[in-house]
TORLO-964751 format. One record per residue (C-alpha): residue number from 1; residue in one letter; x, y, z. Coordinates in pm, 1 decimal. Example, Ala and Ser with C-alpha at 12.3 -4.5 7.8 and 13.67 -1.06 7.14 Angstrom:
% residues 2
seq,type,x,y,z
1,a,1230.0,-450.0,780.0
2,s,1367.0,-106.0,714.0
//
This chain:
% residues 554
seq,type,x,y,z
1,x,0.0,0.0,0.0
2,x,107.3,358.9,-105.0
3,x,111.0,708.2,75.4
4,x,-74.3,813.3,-209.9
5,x,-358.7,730.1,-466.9
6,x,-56.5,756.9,-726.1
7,x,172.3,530.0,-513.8
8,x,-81.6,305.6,-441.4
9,x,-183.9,233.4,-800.7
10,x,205.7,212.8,-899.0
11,x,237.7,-86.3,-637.5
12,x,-79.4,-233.2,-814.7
13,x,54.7,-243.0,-1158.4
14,x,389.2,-388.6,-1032.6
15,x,236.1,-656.4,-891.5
16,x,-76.4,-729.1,-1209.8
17,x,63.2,-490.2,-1515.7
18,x,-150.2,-696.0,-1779.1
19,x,-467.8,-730.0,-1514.0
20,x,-759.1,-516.1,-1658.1
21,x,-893.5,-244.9,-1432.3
22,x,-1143.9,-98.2,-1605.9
23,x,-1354.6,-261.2,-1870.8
24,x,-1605.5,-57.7,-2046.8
25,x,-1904.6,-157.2,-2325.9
26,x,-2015.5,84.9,-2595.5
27,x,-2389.3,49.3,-2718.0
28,x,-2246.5,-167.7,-3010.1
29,x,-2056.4,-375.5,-2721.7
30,x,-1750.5,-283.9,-2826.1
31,x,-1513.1,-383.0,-2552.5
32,x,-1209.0,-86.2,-2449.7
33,x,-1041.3,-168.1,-2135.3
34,x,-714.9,-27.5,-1962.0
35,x,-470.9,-262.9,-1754.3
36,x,-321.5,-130.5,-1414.3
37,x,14.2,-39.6,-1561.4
38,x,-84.6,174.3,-1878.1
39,x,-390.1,347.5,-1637.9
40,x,-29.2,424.4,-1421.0
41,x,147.6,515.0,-1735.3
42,x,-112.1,769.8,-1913.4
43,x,-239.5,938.2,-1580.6
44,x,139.0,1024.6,-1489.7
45,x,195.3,1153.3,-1809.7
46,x,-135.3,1337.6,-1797.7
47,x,-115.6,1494.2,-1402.1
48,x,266.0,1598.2,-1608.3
49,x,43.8,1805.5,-1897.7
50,x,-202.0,1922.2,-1566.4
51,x,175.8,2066.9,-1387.3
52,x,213.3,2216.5,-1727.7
53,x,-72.9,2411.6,-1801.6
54,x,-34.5,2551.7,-1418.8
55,x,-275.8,2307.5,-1170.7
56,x,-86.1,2274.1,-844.9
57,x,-143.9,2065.3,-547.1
58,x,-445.8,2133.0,-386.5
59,x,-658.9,2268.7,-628.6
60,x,-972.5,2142.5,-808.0
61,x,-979.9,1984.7,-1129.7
62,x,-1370.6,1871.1,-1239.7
63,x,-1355.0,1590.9,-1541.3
64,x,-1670.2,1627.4,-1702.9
65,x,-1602.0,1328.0,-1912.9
66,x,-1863.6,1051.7,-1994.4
67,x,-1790.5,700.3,-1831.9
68,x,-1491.1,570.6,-2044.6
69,x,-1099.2,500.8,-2071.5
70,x,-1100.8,843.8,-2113.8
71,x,-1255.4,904.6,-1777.4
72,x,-1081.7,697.7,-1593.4
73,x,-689.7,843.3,-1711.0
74,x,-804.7,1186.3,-1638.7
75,x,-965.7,1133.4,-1307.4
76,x,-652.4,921.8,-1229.7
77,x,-419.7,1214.9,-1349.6
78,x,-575.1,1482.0,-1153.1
79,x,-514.9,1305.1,-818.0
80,x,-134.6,1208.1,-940.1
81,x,-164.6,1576.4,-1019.6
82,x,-167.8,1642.7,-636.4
83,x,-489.8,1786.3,-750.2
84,x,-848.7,1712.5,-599.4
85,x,-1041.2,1543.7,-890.4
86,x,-1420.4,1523.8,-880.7
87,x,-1671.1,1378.4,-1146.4
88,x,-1928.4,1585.8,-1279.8
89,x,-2076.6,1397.7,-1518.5
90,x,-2369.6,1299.8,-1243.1
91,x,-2514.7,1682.5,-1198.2
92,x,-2469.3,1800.3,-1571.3
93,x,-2625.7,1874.3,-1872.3
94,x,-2393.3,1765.9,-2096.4
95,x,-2611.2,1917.4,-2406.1
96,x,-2581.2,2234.7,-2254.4
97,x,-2195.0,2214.3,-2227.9
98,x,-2143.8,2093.7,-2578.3
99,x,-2297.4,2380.2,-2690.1
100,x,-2034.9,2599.7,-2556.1
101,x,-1780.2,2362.6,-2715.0
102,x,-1658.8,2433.4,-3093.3
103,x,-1631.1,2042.3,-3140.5
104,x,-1984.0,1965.9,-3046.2
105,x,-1908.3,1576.3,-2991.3
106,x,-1609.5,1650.3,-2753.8
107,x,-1640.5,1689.7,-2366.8
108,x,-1402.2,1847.4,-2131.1
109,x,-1216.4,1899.0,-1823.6
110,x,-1279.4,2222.7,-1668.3
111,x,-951.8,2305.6,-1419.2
112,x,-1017.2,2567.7,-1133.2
113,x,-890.9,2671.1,-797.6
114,x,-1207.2,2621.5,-609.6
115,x,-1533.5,2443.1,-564.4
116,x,-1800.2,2670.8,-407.7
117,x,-2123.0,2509.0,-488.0
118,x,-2266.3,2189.0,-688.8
119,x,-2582.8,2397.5,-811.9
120,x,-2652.1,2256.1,-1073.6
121,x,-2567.1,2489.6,-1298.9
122,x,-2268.2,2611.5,-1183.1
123,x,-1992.7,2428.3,-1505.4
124,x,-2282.8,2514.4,-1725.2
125,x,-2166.1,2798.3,-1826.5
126,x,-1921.1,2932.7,-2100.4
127,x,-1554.7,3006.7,-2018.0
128,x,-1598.5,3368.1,-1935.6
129,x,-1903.1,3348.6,-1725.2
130,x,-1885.8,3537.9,-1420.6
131,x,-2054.6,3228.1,-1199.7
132,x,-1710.3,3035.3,-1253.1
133,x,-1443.0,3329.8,-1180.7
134,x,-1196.5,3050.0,-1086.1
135,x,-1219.9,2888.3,-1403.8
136,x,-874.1,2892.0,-1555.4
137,x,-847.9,2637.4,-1823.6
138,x,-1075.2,2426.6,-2031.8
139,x,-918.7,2106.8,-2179.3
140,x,-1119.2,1945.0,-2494.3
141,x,-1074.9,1579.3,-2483.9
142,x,-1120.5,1427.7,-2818.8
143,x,-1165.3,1088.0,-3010.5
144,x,-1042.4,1043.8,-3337.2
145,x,-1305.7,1119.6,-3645.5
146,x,-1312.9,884.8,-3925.8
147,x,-997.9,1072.5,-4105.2
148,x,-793.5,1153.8,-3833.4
149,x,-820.4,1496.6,-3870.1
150,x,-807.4,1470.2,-3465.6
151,x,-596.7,1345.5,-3229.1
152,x,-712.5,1143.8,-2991.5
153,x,-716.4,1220.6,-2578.9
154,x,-579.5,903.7,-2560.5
155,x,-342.2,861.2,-2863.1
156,x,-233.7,1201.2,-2749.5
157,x,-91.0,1034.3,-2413.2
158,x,62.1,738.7,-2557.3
159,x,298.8,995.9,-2734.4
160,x,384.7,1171.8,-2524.4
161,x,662.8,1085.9,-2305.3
162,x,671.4,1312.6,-1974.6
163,x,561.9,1214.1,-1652.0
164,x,438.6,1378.4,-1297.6
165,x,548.7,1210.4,-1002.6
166,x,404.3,1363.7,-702.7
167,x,662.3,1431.8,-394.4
168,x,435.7,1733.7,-213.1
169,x,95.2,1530.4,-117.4
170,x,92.2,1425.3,238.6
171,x,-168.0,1054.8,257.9
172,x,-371.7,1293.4,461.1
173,x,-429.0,1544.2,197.6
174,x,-742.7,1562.8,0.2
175,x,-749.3,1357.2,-342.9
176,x,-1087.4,1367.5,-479.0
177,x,-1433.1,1493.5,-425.6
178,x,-1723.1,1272.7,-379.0
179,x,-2116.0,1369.2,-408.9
180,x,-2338.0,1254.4,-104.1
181,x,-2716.8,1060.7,-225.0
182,x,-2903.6,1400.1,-152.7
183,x,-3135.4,1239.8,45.5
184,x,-3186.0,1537.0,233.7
185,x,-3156.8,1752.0,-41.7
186,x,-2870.1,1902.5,-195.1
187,x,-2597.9,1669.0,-232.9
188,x,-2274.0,1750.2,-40.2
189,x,-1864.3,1702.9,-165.8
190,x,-1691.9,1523.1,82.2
191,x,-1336.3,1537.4,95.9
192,x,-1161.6,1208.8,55.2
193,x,-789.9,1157.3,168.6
194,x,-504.0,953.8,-9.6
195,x,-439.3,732.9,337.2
196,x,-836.0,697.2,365.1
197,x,-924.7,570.0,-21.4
198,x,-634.9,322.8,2.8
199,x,-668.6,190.1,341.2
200,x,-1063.5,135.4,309.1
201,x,-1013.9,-51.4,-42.8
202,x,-753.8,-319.1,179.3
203,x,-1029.2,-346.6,399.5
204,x,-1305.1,-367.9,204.7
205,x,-1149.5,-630.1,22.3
206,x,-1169.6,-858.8,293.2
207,x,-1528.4,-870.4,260.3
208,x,-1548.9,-999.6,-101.1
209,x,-1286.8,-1247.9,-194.1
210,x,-1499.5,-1427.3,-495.1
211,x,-1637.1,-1083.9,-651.6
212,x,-1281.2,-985.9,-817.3
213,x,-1469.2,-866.5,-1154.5
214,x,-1768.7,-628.1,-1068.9
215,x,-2045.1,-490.2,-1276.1
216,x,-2163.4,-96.2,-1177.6
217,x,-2369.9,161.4,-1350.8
218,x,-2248.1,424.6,-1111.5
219,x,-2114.2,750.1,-1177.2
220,x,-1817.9,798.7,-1046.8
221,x,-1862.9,1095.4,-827.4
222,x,-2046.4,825.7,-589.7
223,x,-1902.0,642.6,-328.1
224,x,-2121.5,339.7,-439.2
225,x,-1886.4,108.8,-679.6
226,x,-1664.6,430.1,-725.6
227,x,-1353.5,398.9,-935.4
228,x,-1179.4,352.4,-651.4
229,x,-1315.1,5.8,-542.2
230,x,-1033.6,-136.6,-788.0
231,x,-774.8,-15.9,-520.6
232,x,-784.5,-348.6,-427.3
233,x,-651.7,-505.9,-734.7
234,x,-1036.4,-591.6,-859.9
235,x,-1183.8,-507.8,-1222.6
236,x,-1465.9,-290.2,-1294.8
237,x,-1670.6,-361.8,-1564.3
238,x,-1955.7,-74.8,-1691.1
239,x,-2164.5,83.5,-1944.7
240,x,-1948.2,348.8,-2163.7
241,x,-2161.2,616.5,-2243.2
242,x,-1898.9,822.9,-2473.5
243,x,-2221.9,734.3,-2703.1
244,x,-2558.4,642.3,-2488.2
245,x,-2683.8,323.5,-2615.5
246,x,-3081.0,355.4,-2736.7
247,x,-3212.8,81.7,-2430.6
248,x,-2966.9,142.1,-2142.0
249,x,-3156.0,-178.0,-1942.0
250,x,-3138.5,-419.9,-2212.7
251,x,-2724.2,-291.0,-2305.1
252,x,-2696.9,-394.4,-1905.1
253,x,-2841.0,-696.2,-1994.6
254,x,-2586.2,-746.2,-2271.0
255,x,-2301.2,-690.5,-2072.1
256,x,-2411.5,-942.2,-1818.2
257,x,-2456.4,-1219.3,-2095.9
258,x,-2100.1,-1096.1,-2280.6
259,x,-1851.1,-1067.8,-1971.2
260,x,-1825.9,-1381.6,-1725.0
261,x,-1888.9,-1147.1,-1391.9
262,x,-1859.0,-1241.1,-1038.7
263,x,-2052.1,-979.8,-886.4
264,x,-2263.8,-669.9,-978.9
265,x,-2434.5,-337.3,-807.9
266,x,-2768.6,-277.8,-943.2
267,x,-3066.0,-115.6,-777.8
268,x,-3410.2,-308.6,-800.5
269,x,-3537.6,-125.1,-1097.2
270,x,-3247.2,-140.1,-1270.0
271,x,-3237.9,-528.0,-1222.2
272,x,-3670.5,-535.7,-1327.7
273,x,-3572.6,-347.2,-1666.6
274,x,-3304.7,-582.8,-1685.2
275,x,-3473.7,-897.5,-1639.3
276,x,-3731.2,-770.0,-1970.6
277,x,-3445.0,-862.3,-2181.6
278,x,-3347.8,-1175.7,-1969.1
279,x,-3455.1,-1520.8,-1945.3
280,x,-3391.3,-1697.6,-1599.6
281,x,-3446.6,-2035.1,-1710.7
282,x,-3249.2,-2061.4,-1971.6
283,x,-2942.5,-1854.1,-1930.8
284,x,-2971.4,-1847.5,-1521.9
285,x,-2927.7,-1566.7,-1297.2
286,x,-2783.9,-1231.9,-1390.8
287,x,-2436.6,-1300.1,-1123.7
288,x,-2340.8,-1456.7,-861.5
289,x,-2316.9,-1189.0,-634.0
290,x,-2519.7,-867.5,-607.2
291,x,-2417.1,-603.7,-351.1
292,x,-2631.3,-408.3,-239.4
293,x,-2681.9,-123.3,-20.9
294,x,-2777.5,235.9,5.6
295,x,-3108.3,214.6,109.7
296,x,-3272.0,-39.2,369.8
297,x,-3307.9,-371.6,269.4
298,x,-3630.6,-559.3,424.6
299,x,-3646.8,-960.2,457.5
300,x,-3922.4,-933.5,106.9
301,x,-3630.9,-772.3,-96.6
302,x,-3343.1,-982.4,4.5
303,x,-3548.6,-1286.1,-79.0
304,x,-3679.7,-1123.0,-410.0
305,x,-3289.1,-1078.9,-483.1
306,x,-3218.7,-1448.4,-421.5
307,x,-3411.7,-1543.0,-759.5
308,x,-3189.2,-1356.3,-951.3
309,x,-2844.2,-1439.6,-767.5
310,x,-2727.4,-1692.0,-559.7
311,x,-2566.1,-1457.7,-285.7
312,x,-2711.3,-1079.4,-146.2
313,x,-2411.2,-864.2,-33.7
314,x,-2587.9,-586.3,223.8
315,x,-2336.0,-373.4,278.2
316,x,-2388.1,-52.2,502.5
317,x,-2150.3,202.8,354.0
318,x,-2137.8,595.6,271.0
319,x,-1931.1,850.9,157.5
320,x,-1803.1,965.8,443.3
321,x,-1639.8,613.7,566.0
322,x,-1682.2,401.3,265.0
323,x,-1780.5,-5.1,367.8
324,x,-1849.4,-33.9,740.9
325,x,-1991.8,-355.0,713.3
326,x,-2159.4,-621.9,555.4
327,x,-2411.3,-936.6,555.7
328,x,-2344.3,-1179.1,274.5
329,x,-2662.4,-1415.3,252.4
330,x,-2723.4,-1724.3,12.9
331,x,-3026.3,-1863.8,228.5
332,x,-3279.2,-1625.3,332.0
333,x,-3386.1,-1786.1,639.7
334,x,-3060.8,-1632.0,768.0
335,x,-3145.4,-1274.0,681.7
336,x,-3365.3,-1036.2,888.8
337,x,-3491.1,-664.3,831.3
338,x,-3195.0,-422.9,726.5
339,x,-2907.4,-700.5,917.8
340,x,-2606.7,-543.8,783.6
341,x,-2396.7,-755.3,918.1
342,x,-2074.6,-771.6,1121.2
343,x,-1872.1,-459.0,1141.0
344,x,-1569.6,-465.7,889.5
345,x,-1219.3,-620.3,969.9
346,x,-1105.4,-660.8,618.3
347,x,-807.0,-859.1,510.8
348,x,-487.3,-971.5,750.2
349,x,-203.3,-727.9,621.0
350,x,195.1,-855.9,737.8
351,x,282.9,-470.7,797.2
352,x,656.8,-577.6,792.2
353,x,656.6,-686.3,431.5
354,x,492.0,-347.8,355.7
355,x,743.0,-143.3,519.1
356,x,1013.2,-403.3,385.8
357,x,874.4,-370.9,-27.9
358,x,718.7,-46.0,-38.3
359,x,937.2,142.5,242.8
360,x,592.7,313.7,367.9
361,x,553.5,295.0,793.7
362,x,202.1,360.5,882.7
363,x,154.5,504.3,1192.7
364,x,84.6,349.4,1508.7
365,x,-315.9,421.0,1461.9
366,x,-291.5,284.0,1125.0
367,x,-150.6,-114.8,1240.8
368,x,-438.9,-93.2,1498.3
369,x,-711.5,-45.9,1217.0
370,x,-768.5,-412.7,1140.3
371,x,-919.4,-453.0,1478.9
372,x,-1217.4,-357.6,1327.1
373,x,-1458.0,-45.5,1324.8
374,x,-1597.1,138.0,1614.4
375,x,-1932.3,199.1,1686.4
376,x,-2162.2,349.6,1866.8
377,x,-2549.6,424.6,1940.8
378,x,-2606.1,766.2,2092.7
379,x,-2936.0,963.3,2231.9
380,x,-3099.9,1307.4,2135.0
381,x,-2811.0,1395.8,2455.8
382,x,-2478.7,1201.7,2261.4
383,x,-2502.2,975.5,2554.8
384,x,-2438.3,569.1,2464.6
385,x,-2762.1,414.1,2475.8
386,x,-2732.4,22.3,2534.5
387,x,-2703.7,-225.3,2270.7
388,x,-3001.6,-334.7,2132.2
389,x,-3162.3,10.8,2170.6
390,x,-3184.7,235.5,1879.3
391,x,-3017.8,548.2,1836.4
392,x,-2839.4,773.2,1586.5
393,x,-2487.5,617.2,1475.5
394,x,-2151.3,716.1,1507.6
395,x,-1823.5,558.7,1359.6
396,x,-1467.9,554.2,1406.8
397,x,-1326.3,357.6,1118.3
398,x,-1047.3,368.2,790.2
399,x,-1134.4,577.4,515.2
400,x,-1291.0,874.5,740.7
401,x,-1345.1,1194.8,519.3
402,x,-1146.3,1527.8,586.8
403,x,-1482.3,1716.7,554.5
404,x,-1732.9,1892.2,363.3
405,x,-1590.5,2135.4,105.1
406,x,-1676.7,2481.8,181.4
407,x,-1929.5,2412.5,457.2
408,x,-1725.3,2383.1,793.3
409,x,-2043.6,2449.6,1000.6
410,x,-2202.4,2081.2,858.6
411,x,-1791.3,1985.6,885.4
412,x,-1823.5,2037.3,1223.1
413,x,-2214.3,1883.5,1293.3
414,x,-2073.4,1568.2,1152.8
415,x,-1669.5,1513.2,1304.7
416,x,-1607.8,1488.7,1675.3
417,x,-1291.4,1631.5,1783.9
418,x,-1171.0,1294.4,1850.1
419,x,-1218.7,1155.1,1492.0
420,x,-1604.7,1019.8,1500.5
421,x,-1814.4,1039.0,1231.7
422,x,-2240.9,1161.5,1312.3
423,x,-2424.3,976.8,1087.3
424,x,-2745.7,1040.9,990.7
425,x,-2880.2,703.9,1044.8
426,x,-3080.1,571.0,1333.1
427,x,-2973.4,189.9,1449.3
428,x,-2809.4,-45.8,1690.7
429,x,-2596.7,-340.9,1716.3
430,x,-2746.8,-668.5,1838.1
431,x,-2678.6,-993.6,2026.7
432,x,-2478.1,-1104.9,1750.9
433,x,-2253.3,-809.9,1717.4
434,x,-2478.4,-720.9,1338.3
435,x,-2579.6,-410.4,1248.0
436,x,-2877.3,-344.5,1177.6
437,x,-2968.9,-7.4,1040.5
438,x,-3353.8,69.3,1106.8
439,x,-3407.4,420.9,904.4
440,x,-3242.4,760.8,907.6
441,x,-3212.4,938.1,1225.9
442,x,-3292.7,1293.7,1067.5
443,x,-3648.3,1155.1,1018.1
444,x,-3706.2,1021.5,1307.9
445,x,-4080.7,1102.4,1422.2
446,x,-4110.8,1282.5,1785.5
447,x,-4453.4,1190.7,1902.9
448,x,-4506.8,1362.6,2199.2
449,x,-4302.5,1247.9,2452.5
450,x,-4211.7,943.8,2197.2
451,x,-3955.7,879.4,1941.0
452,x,-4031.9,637.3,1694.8
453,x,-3875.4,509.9,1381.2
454,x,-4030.3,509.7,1039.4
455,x,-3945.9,135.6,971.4
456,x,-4104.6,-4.6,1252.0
457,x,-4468.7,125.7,1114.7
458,x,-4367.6,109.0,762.8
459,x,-4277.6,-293.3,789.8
460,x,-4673.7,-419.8,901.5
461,x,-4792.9,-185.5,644.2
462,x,-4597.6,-280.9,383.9
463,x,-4693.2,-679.4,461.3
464,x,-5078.1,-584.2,432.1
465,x,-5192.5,-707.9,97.5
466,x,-5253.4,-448.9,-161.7
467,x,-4975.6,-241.2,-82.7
468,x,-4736.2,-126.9,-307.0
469,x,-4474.5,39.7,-145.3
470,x,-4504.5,291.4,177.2
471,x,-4317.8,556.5,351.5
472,x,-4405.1,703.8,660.1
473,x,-4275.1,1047.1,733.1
474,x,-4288.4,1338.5,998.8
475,x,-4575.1,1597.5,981.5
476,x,-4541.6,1903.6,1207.4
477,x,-4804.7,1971.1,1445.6
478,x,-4846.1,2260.2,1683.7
479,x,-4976.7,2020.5,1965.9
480,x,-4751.2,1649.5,1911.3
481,x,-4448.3,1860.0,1783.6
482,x,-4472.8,1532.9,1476.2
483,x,-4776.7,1347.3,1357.8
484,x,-4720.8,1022.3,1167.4
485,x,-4811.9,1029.9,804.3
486,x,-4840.6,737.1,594.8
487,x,-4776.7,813.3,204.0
488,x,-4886.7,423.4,54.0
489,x,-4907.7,331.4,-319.3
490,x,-5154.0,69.4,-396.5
491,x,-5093.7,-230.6,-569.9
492,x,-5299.9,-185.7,-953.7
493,x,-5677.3,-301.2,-853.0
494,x,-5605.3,-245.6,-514.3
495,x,-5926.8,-84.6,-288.9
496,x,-5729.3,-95.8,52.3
497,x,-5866.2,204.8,299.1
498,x,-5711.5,449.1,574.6
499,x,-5870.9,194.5,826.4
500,x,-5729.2,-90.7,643.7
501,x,-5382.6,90.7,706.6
502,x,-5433.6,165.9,1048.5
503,x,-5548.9,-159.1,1162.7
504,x,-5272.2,-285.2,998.1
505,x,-5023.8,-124.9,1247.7
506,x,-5270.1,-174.7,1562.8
507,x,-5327.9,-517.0,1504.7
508,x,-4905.4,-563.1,1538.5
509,x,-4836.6,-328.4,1764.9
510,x,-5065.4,-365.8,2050.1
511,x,-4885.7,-495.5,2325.9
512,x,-4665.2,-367.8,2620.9
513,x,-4324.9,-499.9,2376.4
514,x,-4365.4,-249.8,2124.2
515,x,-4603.2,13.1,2307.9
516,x,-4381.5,315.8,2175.8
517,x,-4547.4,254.5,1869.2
518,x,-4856.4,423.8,1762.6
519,x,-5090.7,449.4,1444.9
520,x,-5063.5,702.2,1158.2
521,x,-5252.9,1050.7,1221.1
522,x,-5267.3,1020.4,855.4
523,x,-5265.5,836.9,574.7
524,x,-5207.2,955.7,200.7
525,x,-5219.7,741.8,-105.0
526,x,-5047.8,853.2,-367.3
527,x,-4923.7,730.9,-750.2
528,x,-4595.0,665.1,-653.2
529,x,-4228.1,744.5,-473.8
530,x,-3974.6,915.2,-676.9
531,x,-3626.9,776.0,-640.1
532,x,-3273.7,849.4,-786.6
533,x,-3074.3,670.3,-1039.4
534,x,-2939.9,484.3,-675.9
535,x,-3289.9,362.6,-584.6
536,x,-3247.6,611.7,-255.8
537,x,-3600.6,884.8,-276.8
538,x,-3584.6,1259.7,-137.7
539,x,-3767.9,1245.9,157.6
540,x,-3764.7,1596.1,197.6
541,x,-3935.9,1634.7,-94.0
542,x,-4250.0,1379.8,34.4
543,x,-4325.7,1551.7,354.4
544,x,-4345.8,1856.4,171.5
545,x,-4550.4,1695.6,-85.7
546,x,-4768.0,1525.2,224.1
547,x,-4772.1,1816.4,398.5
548,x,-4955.4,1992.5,73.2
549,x,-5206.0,1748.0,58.9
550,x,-5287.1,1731.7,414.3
551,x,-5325.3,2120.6,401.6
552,x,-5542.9,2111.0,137.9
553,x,-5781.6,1827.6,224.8
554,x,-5858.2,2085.2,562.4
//
């Protein structure tokens, strides 16, 4: 393991120069890949033409590239840059920027000193706008046309001979920019460190030892199968969209039946569009191993996963920490509501042959890491509740952010001063030393004098026939501080009532074990729940949308 993202990846290619480390499928499934040595070779020789045109260590460098080879050599260079690199291509229009582009098929890197916002049209905007005043080059990165009247980003690299070797990053400094869900709204960047990226991927590869070849959709500015997952010496295999293929379910599909992979991260409607172009019997399940993760995943889904894979991975993860830990199931009479498993410990490392082969000494906090990672269960006071009891998380483990960019009030919310991260998510360990994550503790509903999680009225509900899908959210209310709303989409044909839904929850919950639990105040059926390309739903944006239609039924 390196000091830095660019030492790291040099150790990698020593050790597996021919290994593939990304693999990417056009919509004809054209196969372009890049091995760990040449992704080495062309992002040191592009961070040298970053030094060149003036980025220096520290600064930002936003690759607005589609998912590609391309993509991955400039992202790469920017961090052996000493630069922070961050993906765009999730929060842009990209037919807005090409219209500020002569070349109208080329994208581009845009290079700047700072990051102030992610609105979302903050790189929309021509060179000279005055919402970018930090903006100091643009860099067009071609393909070649049919005559070769262009030079190719890539065939540019390959001849050219200079490389960047960075001596001035500390494995503390900041190497790339990641994009929170925006479950609560506007997503935030969190600062990733060299030491953190590489010492989570060693870890993280403990957990999955069979899944060496992955499948992802993701972009890359997500921490969910993000480009750095490969740290660990695995492949990733996805989509390229240099050129967006017409049906991007059934080109999913086509991957999955063209490249023998291990394991793959898809949300359940990307696996239902999927499955359209897929026939179970005859050409068997999609992989062997999904992971999964993101959002909670109830007993129903895990099981629903099993008939298209022989193993679930439920791994609990976020930007901030990366993989905390994880629940690999083949037999769903093992699994129970949002387990996600034991707490990661990742794989045995002999420190002395790292220090011996890569003359790198971790510090002393760093050969204590494999013990595993902390965590905690805290009250509305930060007080440890016991285990067992539910209450908002906190973590101490590898791969621990440096902090929101720009926003060191929300820095400061989330990061003790002794290193622990404040999550947003309500949960507990149990008698088996499993997490189990039972909602998010922003929305936690405060009843009165009660506190009560979403999940544990959502689950009964969900089980009465005719439902759909429900979410049950927090409604202010002048006299219970919250009342308990219940937004439920029917199942097509479906004439379930509010009484239906409330006896649903009574009939459960009506003895002394659970008697913190009380019915819905209301109950809203609607056409549907919104949700990201991740499968995770704003639920800001449904209590305000419940909070409308509550108003205006008065």
């Amino acid at each position: 393991m390196g000091r830095t993202i660019g030492e790291h990846l040099k150790t990698i290619a020593d050790e597996h120069p021919s290994k593939d480390v990304f693999v990417f499928y056009d919509a004809q499934l054209k196969k372009t890949s890049i091995t760990f040595k040449d992704l080495h070779t062309l992002a040191s020789r592009f961070a040298h033409i970053l030094r060149e045109q003036g980025v220096r260590h520290g600064q930002s460098v936003c690759v607005a590239l589609p998912t590609s080879v391309e993509l991955a050599v400039a992202f790469y260079g920017a961090m052996l840059a000493g630069a922070m690199a961050v993906s765009c291509e999730v929060i842009m229009d990209k037919a807005q920027v090409f219209h500020h582009c002569i070349n109208k098929d080329a994208t581009w890197c845009a290079i700047r000193d700072n990051v102030e916002t992610f609105e979302r049209n903050d790189l929309v905007a021509t060179i000279e706008d005055p919402s970018m005043p930090t903006l100091k080059r643009v860099l067009i990165a071609n393909r070649p046309d049919e005559n070769n009247d262009v030079q190719g980003f890539l065939d540019m690299l390959r001849a050219y001979k200079e490389t960047y070797e960075d001596r001035e990053s500390a494995d503390t400094d900041t190497c790339s920019l990641w994009l929170t869900s925006g479950t609560t709204g506007m997503p935030k960047l969190v600062m990733k460190s060299h030491r953190s990226v590489a010492e989570a991927s060693v870890v993280e590869g403990g957990f999955f030892p069979t899944t060496s070849r992955n499948f992802s959709n993701s972009p890359w500015s997500w921490a969910v199968s993000s480009p750095f997952d490969v740290m660990n010496g695995d492949t990733l295999v996805q989509p390229e969209l240099w050129t967006k293929p017409e049906d991007p379910l059934k080109h999913m599909a086509d991957i999955l039946k063209t490249d023998p992979l291990e394991g793959a991260f898809l949300t359940p409607a990307e696996i239902e569009g999927i499955l359209k172009h897929w026939d179970l019997k005859k050409e068997g399940k999609l992989a062997d191993t999904f992971l999964v993760g993101g959002y909670p995943i109830s007993q129903a889904l895990c099981e629903w996963f099993l008939t298209v894979t022989n193993n679930v991975a439920v791994r609990y993860a976020c930007s901030e920490l990366l993989t905390i830990s994880c629940n690999i199931i083949s037999d769903i009479t093992h699994y129970k509501d949002f387990d996600c498993g034991k707490l990661c410990r990742g794989k045995k490392v002999d420190w002395l042959d790292v220090i011996v082969r890569h003359s790198y000494v971790p510090e002393a906090s760093i050969l204590q890491m494999f013990i595993g990672t902390k965590i905690k269960a805290v009250n509305e006071k930060m007080e440890e509740v016991p285990r067992g009891t539910p209450g908002r998380l906190m973590m101490d483990s590898v791969g621990v952010f440096n902090g929101y960019m720009n926003e060191p009030e929300k820095t400061s919310e989330a990061l003790t001063s002794d290193g622990w991260y404040l999550t947003s998510d309500a949960g507990y360990i149990d008698a088996n030393d499993h997490l189990v994550v039972v909602g998010r503790y922003d929305y936690i509903i405060m009843h009165n004098n009660l506190h009560i999680y979403p999940s544990t009225i959502e689950k009964p509900i969900q089980r009465f026939p005719g439902v759909k899908t429900v979410v049950v959210v927090p409604i202010p209310d002048d006299h219970n501080y919250h009342n308990i709303c219940a937004c439920v989409v029917r199942e097509p044909g479906s004439k379930i009532t509010e009484a239906d839904v409330i006896k649903a929850v009574t009939d459960i919950y009506n003895d002394g074990e659970a008697k913190h639990i009380v019915a819905p105040q209301h109950v809203l059926f609607i056409d549907g729940i919104e949700v990201n390309d991740r499968g995770k739903m704003n639920t800001n944006s449904i209590i305000d949308h419940a909070v409308k239609m509550i108003k205006g039924s008065k």
